[in-house]
N, C-alpha and C positions, 0 to 999 in steps of 0.2 A: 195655938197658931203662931203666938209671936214666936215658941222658941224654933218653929219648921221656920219661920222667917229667921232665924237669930244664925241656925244652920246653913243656911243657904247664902247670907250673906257673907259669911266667915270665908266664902271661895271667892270674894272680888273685893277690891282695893276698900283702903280704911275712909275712902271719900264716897262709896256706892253706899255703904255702911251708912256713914252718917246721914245722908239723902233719905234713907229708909226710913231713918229712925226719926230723924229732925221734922219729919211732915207732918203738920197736924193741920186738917182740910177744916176742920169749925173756926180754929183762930187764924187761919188762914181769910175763909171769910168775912170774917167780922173785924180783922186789925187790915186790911189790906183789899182793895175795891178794884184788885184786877185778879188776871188769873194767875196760877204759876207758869212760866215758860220752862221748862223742860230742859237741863244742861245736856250738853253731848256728852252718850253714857248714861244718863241718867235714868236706873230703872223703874223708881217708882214715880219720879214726874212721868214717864211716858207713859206706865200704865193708869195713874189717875187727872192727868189735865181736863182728858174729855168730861168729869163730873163739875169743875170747877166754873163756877159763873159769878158774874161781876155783879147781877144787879136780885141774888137770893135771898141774901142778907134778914129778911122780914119774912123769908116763907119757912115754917118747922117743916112743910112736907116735903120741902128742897131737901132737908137735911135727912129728913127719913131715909127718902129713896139713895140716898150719898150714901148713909150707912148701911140700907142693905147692898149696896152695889161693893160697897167693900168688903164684907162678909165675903159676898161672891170671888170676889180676887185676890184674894186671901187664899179662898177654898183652890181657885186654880191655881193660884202660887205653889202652892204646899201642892199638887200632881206633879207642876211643872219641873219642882226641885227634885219630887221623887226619881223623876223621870230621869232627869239630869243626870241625878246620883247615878242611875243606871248606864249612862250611855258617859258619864266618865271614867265607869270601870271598861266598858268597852276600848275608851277613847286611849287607856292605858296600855291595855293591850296590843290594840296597835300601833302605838308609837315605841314599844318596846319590840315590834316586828318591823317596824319601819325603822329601825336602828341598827335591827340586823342587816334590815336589805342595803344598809346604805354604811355597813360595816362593809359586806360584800361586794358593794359598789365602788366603794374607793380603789382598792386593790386593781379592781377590773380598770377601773378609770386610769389608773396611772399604766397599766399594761396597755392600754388600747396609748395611751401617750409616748409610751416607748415605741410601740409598735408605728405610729403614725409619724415619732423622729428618725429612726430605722426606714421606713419608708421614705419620707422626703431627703433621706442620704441617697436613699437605690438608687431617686429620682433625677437627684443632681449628677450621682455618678454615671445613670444613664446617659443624662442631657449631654454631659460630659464627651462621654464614651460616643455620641452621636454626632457632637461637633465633631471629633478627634473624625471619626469615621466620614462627615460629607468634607473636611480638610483634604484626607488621605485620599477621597474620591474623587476633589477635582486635583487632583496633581496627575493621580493617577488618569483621568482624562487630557490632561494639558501632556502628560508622555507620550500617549497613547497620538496623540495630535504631534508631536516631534516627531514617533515615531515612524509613524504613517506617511509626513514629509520624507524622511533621511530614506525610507523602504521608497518613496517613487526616484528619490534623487539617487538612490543605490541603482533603482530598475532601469533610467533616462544611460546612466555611467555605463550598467551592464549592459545597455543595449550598442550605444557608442563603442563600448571594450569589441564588443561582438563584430561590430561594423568593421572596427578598424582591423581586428583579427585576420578578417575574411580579406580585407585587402591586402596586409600582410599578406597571407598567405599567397595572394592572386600573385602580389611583386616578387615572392619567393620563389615562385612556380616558371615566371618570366627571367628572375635572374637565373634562377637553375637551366631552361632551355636557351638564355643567354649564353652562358659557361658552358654547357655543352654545345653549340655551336663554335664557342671560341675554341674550345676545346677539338673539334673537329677544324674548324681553319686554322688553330697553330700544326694539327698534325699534318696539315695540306699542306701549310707551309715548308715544315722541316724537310718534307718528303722532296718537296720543289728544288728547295735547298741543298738538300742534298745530289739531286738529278745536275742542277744547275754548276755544282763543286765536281762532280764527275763529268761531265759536259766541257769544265773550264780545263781539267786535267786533259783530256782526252785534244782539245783544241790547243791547250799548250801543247803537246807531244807533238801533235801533226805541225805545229810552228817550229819545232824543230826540225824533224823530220824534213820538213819546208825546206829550214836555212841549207841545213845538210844538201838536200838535193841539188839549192842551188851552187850552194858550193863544189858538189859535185858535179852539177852541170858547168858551170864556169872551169871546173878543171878541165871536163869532158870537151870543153868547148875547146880552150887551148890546147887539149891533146889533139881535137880534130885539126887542128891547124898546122898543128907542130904533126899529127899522123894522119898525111890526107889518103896516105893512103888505107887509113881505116876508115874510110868516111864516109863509105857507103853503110858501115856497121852502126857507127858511130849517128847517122843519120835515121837509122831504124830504131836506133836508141835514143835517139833525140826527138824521133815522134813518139813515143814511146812515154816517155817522158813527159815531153808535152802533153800529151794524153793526160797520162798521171798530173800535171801540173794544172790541167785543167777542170780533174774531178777532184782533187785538192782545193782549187780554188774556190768550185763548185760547193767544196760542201766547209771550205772556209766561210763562205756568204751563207750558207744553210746554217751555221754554228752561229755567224755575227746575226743572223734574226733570230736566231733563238735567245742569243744573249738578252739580244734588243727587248726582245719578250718578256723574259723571265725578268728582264730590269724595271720593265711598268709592272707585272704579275708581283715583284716585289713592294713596287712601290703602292702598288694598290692593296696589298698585304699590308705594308705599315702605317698608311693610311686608316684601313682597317683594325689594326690592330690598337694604332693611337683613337680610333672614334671607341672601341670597346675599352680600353683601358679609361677613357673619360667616363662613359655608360657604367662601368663598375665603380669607379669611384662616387658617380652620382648615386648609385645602387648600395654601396658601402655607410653611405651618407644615411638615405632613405632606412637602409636595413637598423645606423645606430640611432637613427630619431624615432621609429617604432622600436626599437627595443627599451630607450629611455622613455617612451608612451607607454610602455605596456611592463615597465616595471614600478611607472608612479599609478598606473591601473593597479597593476595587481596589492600598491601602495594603499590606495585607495580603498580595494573592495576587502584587504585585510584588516585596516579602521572602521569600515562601514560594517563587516563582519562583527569585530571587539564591540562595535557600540550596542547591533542589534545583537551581543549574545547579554551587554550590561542591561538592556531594555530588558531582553525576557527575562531575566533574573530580576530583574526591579520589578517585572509584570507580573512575575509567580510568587515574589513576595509581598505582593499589593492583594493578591490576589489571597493568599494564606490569610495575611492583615485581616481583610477582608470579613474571610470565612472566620476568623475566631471571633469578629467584632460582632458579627451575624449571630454566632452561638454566644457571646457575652450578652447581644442584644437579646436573643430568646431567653435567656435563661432568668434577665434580669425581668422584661414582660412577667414570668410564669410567674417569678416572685411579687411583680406587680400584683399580678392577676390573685395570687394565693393570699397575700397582706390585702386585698380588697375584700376576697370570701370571708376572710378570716375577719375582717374590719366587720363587715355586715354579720355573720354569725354572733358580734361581741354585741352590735348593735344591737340584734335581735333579742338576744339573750337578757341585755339591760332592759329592754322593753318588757313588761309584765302583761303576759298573753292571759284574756279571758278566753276559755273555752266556752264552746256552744254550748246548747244545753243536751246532755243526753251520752259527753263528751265526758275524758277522766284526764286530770293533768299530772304530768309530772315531769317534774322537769322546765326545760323551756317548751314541751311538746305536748300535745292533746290525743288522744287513744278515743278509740271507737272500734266496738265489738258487736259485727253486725246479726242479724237476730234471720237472716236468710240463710240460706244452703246456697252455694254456690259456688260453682268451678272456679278454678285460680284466675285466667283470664275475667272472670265475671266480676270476682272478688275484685277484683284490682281495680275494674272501671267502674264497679261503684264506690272504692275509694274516692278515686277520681273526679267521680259525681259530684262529692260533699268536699272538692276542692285537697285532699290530702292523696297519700299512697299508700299500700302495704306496707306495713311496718318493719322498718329496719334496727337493728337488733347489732348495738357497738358495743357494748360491755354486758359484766355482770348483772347490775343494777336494769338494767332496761330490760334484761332477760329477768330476773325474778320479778320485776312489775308486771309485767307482762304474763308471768305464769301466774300471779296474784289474781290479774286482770281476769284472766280465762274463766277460773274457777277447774274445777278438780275432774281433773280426768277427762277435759275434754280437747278437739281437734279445731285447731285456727289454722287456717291461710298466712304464711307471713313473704314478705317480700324477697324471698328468694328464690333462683334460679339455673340450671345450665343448657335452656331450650337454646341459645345461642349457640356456644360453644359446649360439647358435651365432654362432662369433669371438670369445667371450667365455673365454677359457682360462683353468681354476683348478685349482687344489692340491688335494687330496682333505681335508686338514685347512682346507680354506679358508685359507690363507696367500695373498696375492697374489702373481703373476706377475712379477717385476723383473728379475730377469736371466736369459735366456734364451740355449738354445745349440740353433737351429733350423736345419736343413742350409737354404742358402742361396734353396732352390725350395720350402722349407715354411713354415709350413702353408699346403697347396693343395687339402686335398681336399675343401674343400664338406660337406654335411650328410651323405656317406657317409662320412665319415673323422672320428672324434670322439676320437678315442682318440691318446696319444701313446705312441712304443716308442721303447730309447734302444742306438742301433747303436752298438757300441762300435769304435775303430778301434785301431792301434799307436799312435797320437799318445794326447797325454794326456788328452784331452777327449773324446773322440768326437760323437756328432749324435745330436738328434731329427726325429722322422718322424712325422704323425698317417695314421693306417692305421685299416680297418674294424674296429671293436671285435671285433666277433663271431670275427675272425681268432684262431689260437692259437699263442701265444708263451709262453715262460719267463717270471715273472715275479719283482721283485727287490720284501723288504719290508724295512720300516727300523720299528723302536721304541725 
C-alpha cells in the first residue's frame, strides 16, 4: 500500500508529499493534545482529521478503531489513484484535442477579427457615404426651394409679359387705325388742296379776265362817248356786259366763300394734323417704352430660362448623385448583411454543437435518417418537426457522409427541388445549386418528377435521381 501511495503522490507538489509521509496519528496523539488542522491542499489532513481526538490518549480501542479506519483509506486511496490513473489518460486525450480545436480556433478568431475590422471600415464608409448623401439632400431640397420661388417669380414676370403684350398689341392696333385714318385725312387733304390750287387758278384767270373787261369796258365807255352814234350797240353791249359783270361778280363771291372755306377746312386740317402729329409722337414714345419693356422681358425670361435650364441640370445631377448613393447604399447593406451571416455562421461554427440523441455529427451539422416512408413534402415537415430541414448537400464531403449515412443501396429524400420554377433546381434553404452529383441520364423527368432522392451506392459518392414527389421514401435531415 505505501508504494500505491508512493505513486500517486509523485503527481502533486513535493509539499503534498511530505504532508503524506510526515503524519504519524499515534505520536501525533500522545506528543500533542489537540487535533491536526488541515493546510489548504492538504490531502491526507483532510482525509484523516475526522479520526483525531484530543482527549484519547488512555483509550488502546481509540487507536484500534484509528488503525483499522486507516487500513480502510488506504484501501480507498489505492481505487481512487487507480482510477485517477485512468481518467488522467483520458484527461490527456483531451487536452491534446482541445489543442487541436483551439489550434483551429485561433486562425478562425483572427479571420472573424479581420472580418469584424473590414466591417467597422464598410460601416464608417457607409456612415460616411450617408452624411455625404443627407448633405447632398438638403442642398438639393434648399434648390428645389430656390427653384420653386424663381418658377413663381418667372410665372407672376410671364404673366405681366403677357398683360403688357396684350396691351401692346391693343395700342398697336389703335396706332395702326390712327395712321390709317391719318392716312385717309392727309389724302382728303391733298385732294382739298389740290381743288383749292385749281379753284385759286381758275379765280386768278377770271380776275384777269375781270381787269381786261374792265378795261375794255372803260375803252368801250369812251368809245361810246367819243361814238354816240354806236350807242345804241354799244349800250346792248354794255348791258351785256353788265350781265357778264354781274355773274362774274356773282361767282367772284361764290369763289371768295369757297376760299373762305377751304381756309377754315385748312386750318381745321392743320389743327388736325398738329393734334395727330402729337398723338404719334406720344404713340412713338408709348410704342419705344414697350419695346424697351419687352426687351428687358424677353432679358429677363432668357435669365430665368439659363437659370432654370442650370437648376435642372443640377436637379438631374442630384438626382443620378442620388441614385448611385442609393446603389452604394445597397450594395454596402448586402455586404453588411453577408459579413453578419457570415459573422454568425463563424460563430456558430466556433460554438461546439451537441447533437440529440439518435442524431449523427459532422461537421458543425447534425444528420438524421428517418426510419418512416414518406413523401417529400412529408419528409420535409417531419424535418421540420425535429426543428431541422432536408438535407442540403454543398461539397464532396457532405455527399460522401451522407452516402456513408444511408447505407448501401438505399433511397433518401434530400432537400432538393424545381416544383417552383420547372429546370430551375434549389436548396430548400435557398443556397444555389453549384456542385452537383446527378446520375448521368438525370434530371429527366419533366414536370412529373420535381423532387430529388439520393441513392447511395458502395462507392463514395453515390447518385441523385428526381422522382414523383408524392413517391414515399426515407428521408435524411441535417441542422
Amino acid at each position: 500500500m505505501s508504494k500505491g501511495i508512493y505513486e500517486y503522490t509523485n503527481g502533486f507538489e513535493d509539499e503534498e508529499l511530505n504532508v503524506i509521509k510526515t503524519i504519524d496519528i499515534d505520536d501525533h496523539i500522545y506528543n500533542n493534545k489537540r487535533p491536526i488542522v488541515p493546510r489548504k491542499n492538504d490531502v491526507a489532513g483532510d482525509q484523516h482529521s475526522v479520526y483525531l481526538w484530543r482527549w484519547k490518549r488512555h483509550f488502546p480501542t481509540a487507536a484500534v478503531c484509528l488503525g483499522l479506519l486507516c487500513v480502510l483509506l488506504l484501501a480507498w486511496i489505492i481505487g481512487l489513484l487507480l482510477y485517477q490513473r485512468n481518467q488522467l489518460t483520458s484527461s490527456d486525450t483531451l487536452t491534446k484535442e482541445r489543442n487541436q480545436l483551439q489550434t483551429s480556433y485561433n486562425p478562425l478568431t483572427k479571420e472573424k477579427g479581420q472580418l469584424q475590422t473590414s466591417s467597422n471600415t464598410q460601416t464608417k464608409k457607409r456612415d460616411q457615404l450617408q452624411t455625404s448623401y443627407n448633405t447632398l439632400t438638403k442642398e438639393r431640397d434648399q434648390l428645389q426651394t430656390s427653384y420653386n420661388t424663381l418658377a413663381k417669380e418667372r410665372d407672376q414676370l410671364q404673366t405681366r409679359y403677357n398683360t403688357l403684350t396684350k396691351e401692346k398689341d391693343q395700342l398697336q392696333t389703335s396706332y395702326n387705325n390712327l395712321t390709317k385714318e391719318k392716312d385717309q385725312l392727309q389724302t382728303s387733304y391733298n385732294t382739298l388742296t389740290n381743288e383749292r390750287d385749281q379753284l385759286q387758278t381758275s379765280s386768278n384767270t377770271l380776275t384777269k379776265e375781270r381787269d381786261q373787261l374792265q378795261t375794255s369796258n372803260n375803252t368801250m365807255t369812251k368809245e361810246r362817248d367819243q361814238l354816240q352814234t354806236s350807242s345804241n350797240t354799244l349800250t346792248k353791249e354794255r348791258d351785256q356786259l353788265q350781265t357778264s359783270n354781274n355773274t362774274l361778280t356773282a361767282e367772284r363771291d361764290q369763289l371768295q366763300t369757297s376760299y373762305n372755306t377751304l381756309t377754315e377746312e385748312r386750318d381745321q386740317l392743320q389743327t388736325n394734323y398738329n393734334t395727330l402729329t402729337k398723338e404719334r409722337d406720344q404713340l412713338q414714345t408709348s410704342y419705344n417704352t414697350l419695346t424697351k419693356e419687352r426687351d428687358q422681358l424677353q432679358t429677363s425670361n432668357n435669365t430665368l430660362t439659363s437659370e432654370r435650364d442650370q437648376l435642372q441640370t443640377s436637379y438631374n445631377t442630384l438626382i443620378k448623385e442620388r441614385d448611385q448613393l442609393q446603389t452604394s447604399n445597397n450594395t454596402l447593406t448586402e455586404e453588411s448583411d453577408q459579413l453578419q451571416k457570415d459573422t454568425e455562421c463563424l460563430k456558430q461554427s466556433l460554438v461546439q454543437k451537441v447533437c440529440p440523441q439518435g442524431w449523427k455529427k459532422f461537421g458543425s451539422s447534425c444528420y438524421y435518417v428517418s426510419t418512416e416512408y414518406k413523401s417529400w413534402e412529408e419528409s420535409r415537415q417531419d424535418c421540420r418537426d425535429r426543428g431541422a430541414d432536408l438535407v442540403v448537400i454543398n461539397s464532396e464531403d457532405d455527399q460522401t457522409f451522407v452516402n456513408w449515412l444511408c447505407g448501401v443501396k438505399d433511397y433518401v429524400w434530400i432537400g432538393l427541388t424545381d416544383s417552383v420554377t420547372e429546370g430551375t433546381w434549389k436548396w430548400v434553404d435557398d443556397t444555389p445549386l453549384t456542385t452537383t452529383y446527378w446520375n448521368s441520364k438525370e434530371p429527366n423527368g419533366g414536370r412529373a418528377e420535381n423532387c430529388a432522392y439520393f441513392y447511395s451506392w458502395s462507392s463514395d459518392t453515390g447518385e441523385w435521381w428526381d422522382y414523383d414527389c408524392s413517391y414515399k421514401y426515407r428521408g435524411i435531415c441535417e441542422k
